[in-house]
C-alpha positions in Angstrom: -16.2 -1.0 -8.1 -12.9 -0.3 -6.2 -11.0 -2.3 -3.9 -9.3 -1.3 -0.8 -6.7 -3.0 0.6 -6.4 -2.9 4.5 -3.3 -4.0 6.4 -4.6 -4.3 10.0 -1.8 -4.7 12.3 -3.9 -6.8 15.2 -6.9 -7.9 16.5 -7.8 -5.3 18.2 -7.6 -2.8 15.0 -9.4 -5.9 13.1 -12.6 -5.9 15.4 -12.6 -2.0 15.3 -12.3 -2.0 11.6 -15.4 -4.7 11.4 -17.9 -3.2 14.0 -17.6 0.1 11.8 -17.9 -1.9 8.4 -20.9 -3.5 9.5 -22.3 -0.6 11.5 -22.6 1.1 7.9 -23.7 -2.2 5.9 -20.9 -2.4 4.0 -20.0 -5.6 1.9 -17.0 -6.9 2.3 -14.8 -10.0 2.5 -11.8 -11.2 3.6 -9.1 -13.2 1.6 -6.7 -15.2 3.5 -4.4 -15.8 0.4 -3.1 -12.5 0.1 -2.0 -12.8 4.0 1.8 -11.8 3.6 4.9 -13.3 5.5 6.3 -12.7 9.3 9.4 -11.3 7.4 7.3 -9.1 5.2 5.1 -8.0 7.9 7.9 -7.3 10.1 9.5 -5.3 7.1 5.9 -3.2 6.8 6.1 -2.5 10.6 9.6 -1.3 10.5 9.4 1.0 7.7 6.1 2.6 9.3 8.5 2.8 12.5 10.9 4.3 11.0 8.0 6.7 8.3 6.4 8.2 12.2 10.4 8.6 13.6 10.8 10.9 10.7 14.1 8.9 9.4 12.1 8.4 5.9 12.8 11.4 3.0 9.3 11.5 1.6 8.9 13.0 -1.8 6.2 15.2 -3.7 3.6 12.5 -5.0 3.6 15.0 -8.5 7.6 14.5 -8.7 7.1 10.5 -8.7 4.6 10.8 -11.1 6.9 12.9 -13.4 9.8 10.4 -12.9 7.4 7.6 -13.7 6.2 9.3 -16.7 9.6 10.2 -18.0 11.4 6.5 -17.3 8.1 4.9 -19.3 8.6 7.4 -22.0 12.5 6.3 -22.6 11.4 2.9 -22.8 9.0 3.4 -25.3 11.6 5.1 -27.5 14.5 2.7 -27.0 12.1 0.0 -27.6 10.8 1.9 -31.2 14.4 2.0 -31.9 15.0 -1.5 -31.5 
């Protein structure tokens, strides 16, 4: 099973979101514990602002990947190496 985590922005996009779940039967749930702060939510908002305004440099999802890789792989050997 996979889960999918939704940020929904307001009601409106909330009620949207539901009608279609159920109009399909899906199963879901809701978890109020994972609801996030203002100041995060306000930081979310911003940085999709600022993703749509074009002011965010947005990289290759391959080149991340690589990086990733590489940075786990030097820990591995520094760690072997004590």
């Amino acid at each position: 099973m996979t889960t999918l985590l939704v940020n929904i922005h307001d009601e409106q996009q909330e009620r949207v979101l539901l009608a279609f779940l159920n109009s399909l039967k899906y199963e879901y749930s809701t978890d109020s514990q994972s609801e996030i702060s203002d100041a995060q939510q306000k930081e979310i908002l911003r940085r999709e602002r600022d993703f749509k305004a074009g002011k965010i440099k947005t990289e290759p999802g391959r080149k991340l990947k690589n990086a990733f890789c590489i940075n786990v792989q030097d820990r591995v050997i520094s760690n072997s190496l004590g």
